[in-house]
Structures are given as C-alpha cells and as structure tokens.
C-alpha positions as CSV (number, residue, x, y, z in Angstrom):
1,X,0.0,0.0,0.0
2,X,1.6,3.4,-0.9
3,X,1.3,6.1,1.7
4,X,-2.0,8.0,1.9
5,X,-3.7,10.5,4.5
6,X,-7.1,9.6,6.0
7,X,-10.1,11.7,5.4
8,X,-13.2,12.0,7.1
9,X,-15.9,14.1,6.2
10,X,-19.8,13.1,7.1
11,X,-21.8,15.4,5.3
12,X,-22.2,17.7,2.4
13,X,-21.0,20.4,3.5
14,X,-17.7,18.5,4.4
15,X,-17.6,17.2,0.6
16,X,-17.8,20.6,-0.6
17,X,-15.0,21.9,1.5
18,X,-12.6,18.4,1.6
19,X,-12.5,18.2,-2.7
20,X,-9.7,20.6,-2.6
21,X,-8.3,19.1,0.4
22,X,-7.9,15.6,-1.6
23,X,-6.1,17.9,-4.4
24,X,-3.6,19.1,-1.6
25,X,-2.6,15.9,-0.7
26,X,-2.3,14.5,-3.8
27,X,-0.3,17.1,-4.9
28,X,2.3,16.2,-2.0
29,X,2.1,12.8,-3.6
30,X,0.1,11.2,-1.0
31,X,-3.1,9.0,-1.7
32,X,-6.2,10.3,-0.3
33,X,-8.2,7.0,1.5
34,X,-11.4,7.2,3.8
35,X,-15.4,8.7,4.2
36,X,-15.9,11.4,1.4
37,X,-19.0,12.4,-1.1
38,X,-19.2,12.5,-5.0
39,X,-17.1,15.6,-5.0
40,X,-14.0,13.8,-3.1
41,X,-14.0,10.7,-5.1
42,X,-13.7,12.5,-8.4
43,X,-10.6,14.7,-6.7
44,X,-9.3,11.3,-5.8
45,X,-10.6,10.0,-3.0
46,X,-10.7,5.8,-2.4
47,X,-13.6,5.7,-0.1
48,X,-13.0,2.9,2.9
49,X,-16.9,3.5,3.8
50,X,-20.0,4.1,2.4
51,X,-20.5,8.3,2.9
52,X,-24.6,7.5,3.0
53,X,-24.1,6.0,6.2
54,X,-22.3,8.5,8.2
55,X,-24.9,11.9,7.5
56,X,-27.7,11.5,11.0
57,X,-29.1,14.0,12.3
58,X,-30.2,14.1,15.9
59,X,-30.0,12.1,18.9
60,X,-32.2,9.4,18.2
61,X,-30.7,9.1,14.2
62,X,-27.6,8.4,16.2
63,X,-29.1,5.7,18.2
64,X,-30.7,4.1,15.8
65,X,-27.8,3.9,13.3
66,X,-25.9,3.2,16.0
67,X,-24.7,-0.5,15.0
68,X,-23.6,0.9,11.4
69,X,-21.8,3.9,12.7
70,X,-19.7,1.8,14.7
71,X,-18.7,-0.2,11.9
72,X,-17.7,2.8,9.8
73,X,-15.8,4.2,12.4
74,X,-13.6,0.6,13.5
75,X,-13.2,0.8,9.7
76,X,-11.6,4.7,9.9
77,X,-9.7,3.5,12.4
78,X,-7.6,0.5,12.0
79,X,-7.1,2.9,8.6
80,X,-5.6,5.5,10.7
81,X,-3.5,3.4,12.8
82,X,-2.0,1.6,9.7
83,X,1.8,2.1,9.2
84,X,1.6,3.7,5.7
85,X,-0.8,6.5,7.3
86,X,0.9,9.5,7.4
87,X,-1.9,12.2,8.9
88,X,-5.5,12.9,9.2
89,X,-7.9,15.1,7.4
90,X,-10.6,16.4,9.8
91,X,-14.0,18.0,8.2
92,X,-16.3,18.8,10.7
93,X,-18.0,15.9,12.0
94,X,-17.0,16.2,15.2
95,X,-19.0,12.6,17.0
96,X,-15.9,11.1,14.7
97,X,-13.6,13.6,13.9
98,X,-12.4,14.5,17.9
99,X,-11.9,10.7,18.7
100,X,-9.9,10.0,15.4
101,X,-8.0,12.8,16.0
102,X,-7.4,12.0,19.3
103,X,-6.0,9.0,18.3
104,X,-4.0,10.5,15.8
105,X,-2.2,13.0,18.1
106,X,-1.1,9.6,20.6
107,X,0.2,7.7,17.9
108,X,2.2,10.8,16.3
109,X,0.2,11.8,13.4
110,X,-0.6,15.5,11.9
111,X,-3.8,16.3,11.9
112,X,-5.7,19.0,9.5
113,X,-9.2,19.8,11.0
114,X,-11.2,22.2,9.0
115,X,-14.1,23.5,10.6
116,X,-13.7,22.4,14.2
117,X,-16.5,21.9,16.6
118,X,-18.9,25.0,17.1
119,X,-17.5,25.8,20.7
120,X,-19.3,29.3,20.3
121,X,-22.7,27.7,20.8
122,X,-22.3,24.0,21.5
123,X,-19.8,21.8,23.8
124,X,-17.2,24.7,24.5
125,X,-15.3,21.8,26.5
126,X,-14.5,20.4,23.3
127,X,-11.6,23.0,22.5
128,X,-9.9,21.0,25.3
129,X,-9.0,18.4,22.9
130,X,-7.0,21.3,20.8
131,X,-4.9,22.4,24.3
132,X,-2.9,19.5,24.9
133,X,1.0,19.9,24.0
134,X,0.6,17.0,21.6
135,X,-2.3,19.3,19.5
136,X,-0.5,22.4,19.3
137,X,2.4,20.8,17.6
138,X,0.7,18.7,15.4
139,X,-3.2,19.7,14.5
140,X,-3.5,22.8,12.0
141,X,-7.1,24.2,12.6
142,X,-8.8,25.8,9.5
143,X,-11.8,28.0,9.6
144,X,-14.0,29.7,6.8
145,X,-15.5,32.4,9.1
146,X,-14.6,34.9,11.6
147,X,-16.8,34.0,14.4
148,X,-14.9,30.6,14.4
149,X,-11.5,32.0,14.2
150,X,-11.8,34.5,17.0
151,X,-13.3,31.9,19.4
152,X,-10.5,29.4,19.2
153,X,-8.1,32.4,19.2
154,X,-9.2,33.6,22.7
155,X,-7.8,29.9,23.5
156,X,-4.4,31.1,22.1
157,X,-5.3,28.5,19.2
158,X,-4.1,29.5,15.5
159,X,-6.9,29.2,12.9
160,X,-6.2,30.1,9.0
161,X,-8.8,31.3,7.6
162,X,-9.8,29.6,4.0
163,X,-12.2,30.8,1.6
164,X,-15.3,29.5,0.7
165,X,-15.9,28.3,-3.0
166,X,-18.4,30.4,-3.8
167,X,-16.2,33.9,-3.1
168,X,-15.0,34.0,-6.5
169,X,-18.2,33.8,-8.0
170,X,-19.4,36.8,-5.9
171,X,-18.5,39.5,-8.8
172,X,-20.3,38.3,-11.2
173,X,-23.1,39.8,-12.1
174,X,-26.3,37.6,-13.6
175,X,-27.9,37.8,-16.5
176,X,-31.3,36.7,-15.8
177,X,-34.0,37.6,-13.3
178,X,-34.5,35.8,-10.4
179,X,-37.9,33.8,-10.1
180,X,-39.1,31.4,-8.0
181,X,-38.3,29.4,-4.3
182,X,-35.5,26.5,-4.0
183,X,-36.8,24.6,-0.9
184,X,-33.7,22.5,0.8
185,X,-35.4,20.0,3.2
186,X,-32.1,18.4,4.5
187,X,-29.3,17.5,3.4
188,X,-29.6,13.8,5.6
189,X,-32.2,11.2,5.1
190,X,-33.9,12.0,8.6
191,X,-34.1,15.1,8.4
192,X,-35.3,14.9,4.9
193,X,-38.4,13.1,6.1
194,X,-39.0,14.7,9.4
195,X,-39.0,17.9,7.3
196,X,-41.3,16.3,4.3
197,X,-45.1,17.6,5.0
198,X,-43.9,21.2,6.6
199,X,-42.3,21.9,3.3
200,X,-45.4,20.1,1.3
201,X,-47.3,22.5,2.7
202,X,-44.9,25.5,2.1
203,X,-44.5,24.6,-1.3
204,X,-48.4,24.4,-1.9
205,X,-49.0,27.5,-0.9
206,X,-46.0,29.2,-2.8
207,X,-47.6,27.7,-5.9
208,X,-51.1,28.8,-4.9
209,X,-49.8,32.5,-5.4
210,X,-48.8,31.0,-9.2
211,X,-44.9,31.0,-7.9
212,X,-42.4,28.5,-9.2
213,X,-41.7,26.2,-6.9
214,X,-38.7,23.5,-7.0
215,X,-37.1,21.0,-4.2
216,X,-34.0,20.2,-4.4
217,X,-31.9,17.4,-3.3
218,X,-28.1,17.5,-1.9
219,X,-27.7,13.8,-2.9
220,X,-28.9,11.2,-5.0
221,X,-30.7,8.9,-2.8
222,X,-32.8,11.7,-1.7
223,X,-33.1,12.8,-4.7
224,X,-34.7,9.4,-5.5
225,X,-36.3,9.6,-2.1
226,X,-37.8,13.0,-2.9
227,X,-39.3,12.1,-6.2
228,X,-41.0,9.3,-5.0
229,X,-43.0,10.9,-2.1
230,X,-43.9,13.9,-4.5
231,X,-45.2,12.2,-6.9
232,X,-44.8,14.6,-10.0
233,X,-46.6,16.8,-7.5
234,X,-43.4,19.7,-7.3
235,X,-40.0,19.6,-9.4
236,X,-37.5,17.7,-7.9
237,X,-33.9,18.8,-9.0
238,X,-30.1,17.3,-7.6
239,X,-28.0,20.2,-6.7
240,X,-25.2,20.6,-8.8
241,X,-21.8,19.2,-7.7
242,X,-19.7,22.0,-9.0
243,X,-19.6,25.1,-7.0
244,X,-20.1,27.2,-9.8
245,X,-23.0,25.7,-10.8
246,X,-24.2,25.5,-7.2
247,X,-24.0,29.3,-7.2
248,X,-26.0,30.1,-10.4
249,X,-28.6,27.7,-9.0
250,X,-29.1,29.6,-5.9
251,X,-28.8,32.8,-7.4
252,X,-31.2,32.3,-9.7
253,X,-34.0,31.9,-6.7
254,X,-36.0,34.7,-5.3
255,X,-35.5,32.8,-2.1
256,X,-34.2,29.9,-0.4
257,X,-35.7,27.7,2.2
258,X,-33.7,25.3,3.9
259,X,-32.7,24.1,7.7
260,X,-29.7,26.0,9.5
261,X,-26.8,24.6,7.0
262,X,-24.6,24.8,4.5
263,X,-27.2,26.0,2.2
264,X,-28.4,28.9,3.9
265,X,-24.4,30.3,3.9
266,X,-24.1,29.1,0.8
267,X,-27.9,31.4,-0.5
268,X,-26.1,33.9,1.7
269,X,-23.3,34.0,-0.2
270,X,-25.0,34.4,-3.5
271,X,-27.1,36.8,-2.1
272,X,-30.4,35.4,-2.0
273,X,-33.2,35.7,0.6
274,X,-33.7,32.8,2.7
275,X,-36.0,31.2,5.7
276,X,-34.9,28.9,8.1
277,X,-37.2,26.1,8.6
278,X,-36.8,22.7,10.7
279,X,-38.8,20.0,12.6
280,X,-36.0,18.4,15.1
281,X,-36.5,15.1,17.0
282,X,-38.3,15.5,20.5
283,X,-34.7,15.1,22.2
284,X,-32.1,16.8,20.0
285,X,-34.9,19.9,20.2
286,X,-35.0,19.7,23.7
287,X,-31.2,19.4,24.6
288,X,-30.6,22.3,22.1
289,X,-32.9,24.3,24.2
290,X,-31.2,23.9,27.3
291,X,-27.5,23.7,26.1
292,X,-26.9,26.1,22.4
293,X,-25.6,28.9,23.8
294,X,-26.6,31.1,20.5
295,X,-30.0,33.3,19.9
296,X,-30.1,32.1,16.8
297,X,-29.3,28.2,15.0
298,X,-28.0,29.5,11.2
299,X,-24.4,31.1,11.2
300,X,-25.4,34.4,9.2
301,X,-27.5,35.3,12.2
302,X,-25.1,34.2,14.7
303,X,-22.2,36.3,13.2
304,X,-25.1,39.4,13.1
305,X,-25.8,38.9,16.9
306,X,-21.8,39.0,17.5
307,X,-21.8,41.7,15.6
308,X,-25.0,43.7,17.3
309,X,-26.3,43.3,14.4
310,X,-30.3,42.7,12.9
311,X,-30.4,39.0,12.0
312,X,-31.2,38.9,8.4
313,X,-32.8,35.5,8.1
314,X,-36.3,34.6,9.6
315,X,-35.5,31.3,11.8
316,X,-38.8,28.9,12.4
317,X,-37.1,25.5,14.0
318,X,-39.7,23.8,15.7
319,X,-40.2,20.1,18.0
320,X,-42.2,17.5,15.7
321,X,-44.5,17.5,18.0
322,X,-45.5,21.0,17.2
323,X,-48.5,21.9,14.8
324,X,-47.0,21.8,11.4
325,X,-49.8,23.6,9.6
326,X,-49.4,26.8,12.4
327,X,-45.1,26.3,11.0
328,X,-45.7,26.2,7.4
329,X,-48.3,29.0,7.8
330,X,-45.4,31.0,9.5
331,X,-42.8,30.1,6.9
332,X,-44.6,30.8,4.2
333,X,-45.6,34.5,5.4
334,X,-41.8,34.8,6.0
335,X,-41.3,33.8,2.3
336,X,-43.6,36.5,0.9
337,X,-41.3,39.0,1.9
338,X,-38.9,38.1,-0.4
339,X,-40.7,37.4,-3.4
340,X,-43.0,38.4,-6.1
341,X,-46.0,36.7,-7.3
C-alpha cells in the first residue's frame, strides 16, 4: 500500500470543503483514503466506507444507526492506525472527527481539522481536545468564518482562515431575473423526512400565489427519495456538484428555504433571501434548548448577533410534536417578503 492520509468528512457540507483538500494531498504525492462524497472521489478519494451512512441528524438518528456507525468508524480507524498513514484530514464531523484525532495525536500523526467543533454555541469543553502539547504541535485548525477563528483564538489556538468556494463567484453579475423558491429540506435522510409535510405544505402555498416552486436534493438517494414521495406533484432537482454551478442555482431563486446549513451560507453567499425552517426530534430539540448557547441556529444570524447586528434571516425551528400547519403558515408569510407573485 503506498502512503496516503485519511479523510473524514460526514456530510455535504464537508464534501464541498474536503474536494480541494484531496487535491492538496495528492499534490504532496500522497493517496487520499477514507469517508468522502461524490465531490472527493472525483478529486481522488478511495472511499473505505459508504459516505450515505455516516450523515444522522439528531439524537435518536444516532441511536438508531448506531450499530452501522460503529462499523464505519472501527473501519476509519484500524485505517488510521496503519503504518503507511501519514496524517488525518478532519471536516467537521466532530461525533468522529475528535476521537480520530485523538487518536491521531497519541500515535504521532498531523492532523488538519477544518471547521472544528462549534464551541461558540455547542460543547465549548470540546476545545480542550486542541490544548494539549501534543495538538499544538501537530493539529493545523482551518476556519472559513470569523466567528470561528476569534473563538478558538481567545484559546491562544491558531486558525487560517480559508475561503469559501463560492467567493469567487461573488463579482459576477447575472444575467437573468431571479424567479421562483429553491426549498432545501435536508441535506440527511432523517431530516429529509422529518421535514417532508412542513415543506409540502410550504410549497403548496408558494404555488397557490402562481410562484415557481422547485425542491431540491443534496444527494442522489434523496433525490430518488424526494421524487418518489412527490409524486410529479413539485419539481425535484439534484444540486449541482460543481460550486459554480451550485451558485448560479441559488442565485437564480428569489428565495431559499432550507434548515440552519450549508445551504443557507451558501444562498447567503450568492445573495439570495432565505428562511430557516426545521422540525428536530423531541430530544435533540429539547437538549438544544437547554445547552446552544446562540439566539439564533443559522451562522449568518449568529455572526449578526456577535456583531449587534439585525439577524437577516427569519428562523422557524420547531419540535415534531409541534403543529406543522401553524409552522408552514409562519414560513410561508416569511417567504412572501422576499418574493414576487
């Protein structure tokens, strides 16, 4: 086996960010082995374990995939411990990345970790891991926004700040107009369906007003997933893997609906209106309420309330156990704002 550095990124978000992660290595004639997405594998990635299986969402999704995840994750790490390992990619992740790394740092490995753990609103105990003597010489924390740098800097802890892919599209201006509502109901299977009749009903009454209405998909299987529950109903489309063409998608909407992810910074980014909107799991919603440390769940409001700032983006992130018809009522009203019928 020629030497290679282990990746490990769980969700989207993490592919997006780790394809030009596996082109650094590379470059320094390494191969690139581990958990990656579409976007990875065609910058060179050999997967070690199927990337559908590490994306849950939630306390319970945990539980209940609990048997597979530690499979994947014995699988990551007899990887990592393997003599022709030379370091460890960290994307985000964190219910893997921290032990992996941990086990990196006391068998002498580097370790890259881009986007570390959200100590700002969840688990600030977690930048213990990043104190020890063994971490500052060896793990090299990258960040894409300044709320994460300056809170692992008041640790003392070094962050270089990367850019985002969509930055250099920014400039450009388009030539269309924008129309219509891209609604992003998760980018994990759970979530996907937990989310399913709140943004039925959203979209229904979007295309009531004679508004186009599309949903679209971070990943083939929901993709497949979403066109089977609509039944030609709405548009299904697969977001683009390119980050180009994932701009000029999101650009083109008069507004965006999706949880508190990637795709709202990502709308953000191209400069598109957007609404928050979630149904979490009776115990995730609960802990959240009595641990996240943040007013607000998406980061473009978090880095406005940092900044005494207006948050821009309406946020509606309710228990399933909540009325979904009072939500989508509330989400929808949120999404006239933005839009012309």
């Amino acid at each position: 086996m020629e030497s290679f550095w282990l990746f490990c990124a769980g969700e989207d978000s993490g592919d997006i960010l780790g394809e030009s992660l596996v082109n650094e290595i590379r470059s320094k004639g390494f191969d690139a082995l581990g958990s990656g997405g579409l976007r990875m594998e065609r910058a060179g990635l050999s997967s070690l374990v199927p990337f559908d299986d590490l994306p849950v969402n939630g306390f319970l999704d945990v539980l209940l995939h609990s048997v597979r995840l530690a499979k994947d994750f014995k699988t990551l790490r007899l990887a990592l411990q393997n003599e022709n390992c030379k370091g460890f990619v960290a994307i985000d992740y964190p219910g893997f990345n921290l032990k992996l790394m941990r086990l990196a740092l006391k068998i002498n490995k580097p370790v890259i970790y881009v986007e570390p753990p959200q100590i700002w609103a969840w688990k600030p105990k977690r930048v213990q891991a990043f104190l020890s003597p063994a971490a500052k010489k060896l793990v090299e924390l990258r960040a894409l926004y300044d709320v994460e740098i300056e809170e692992y800097q008041k640790f003392g802890i070094p962050v270089k700040k990367i850019s985002h892919p969509f930055l250099k599209f920014q400039n450009a201006s388009p030539d269309f107009v924008k129309s219509g509502v891209l609604l992003f109901p998760g980018s994990r299977m759970s979530q996907a369906k937990r989310n399913l009749e709140l943004y039925r009903q959203v979209a229904q009454k979007i295309r009531r007003k004679n508004s186009k209405v599309s949903f679209v998909a971070s990943r083939p299987e929901l993709f497949h997933f979403l066109k089977e529950k609509m039944h030609g109903e709405f548009q299904v489309e697969l977001c683009p893997e390119k980050a180009e063409e994932r701009f000029a998608l999101l650009q083109s909407a008069q507004c965006v609906v999706s949880g508190p992810g990637s795709a709202i910074v990502e709308a953000t980014l191209a400069k598109t209106p957007c609404v928050v909107a979630s149904r979490i799991e009776p115990l995730t919603f609960c802990m959240g309420m009595l641990f996240i440390k943040t007013k607000h769940l998406s980061l473009p409001n978090i880095q406005a309330d940092l900044q005494k700032k207006e948050a821009p983006i309406p946020e509606f992130v309710q228990s399933v156990f909540s009325n979904v018809d009072t939500q989508a009522v509330k989400v929808f009203s949120a999404v006239e704002k933005f839009i012309s019928f």
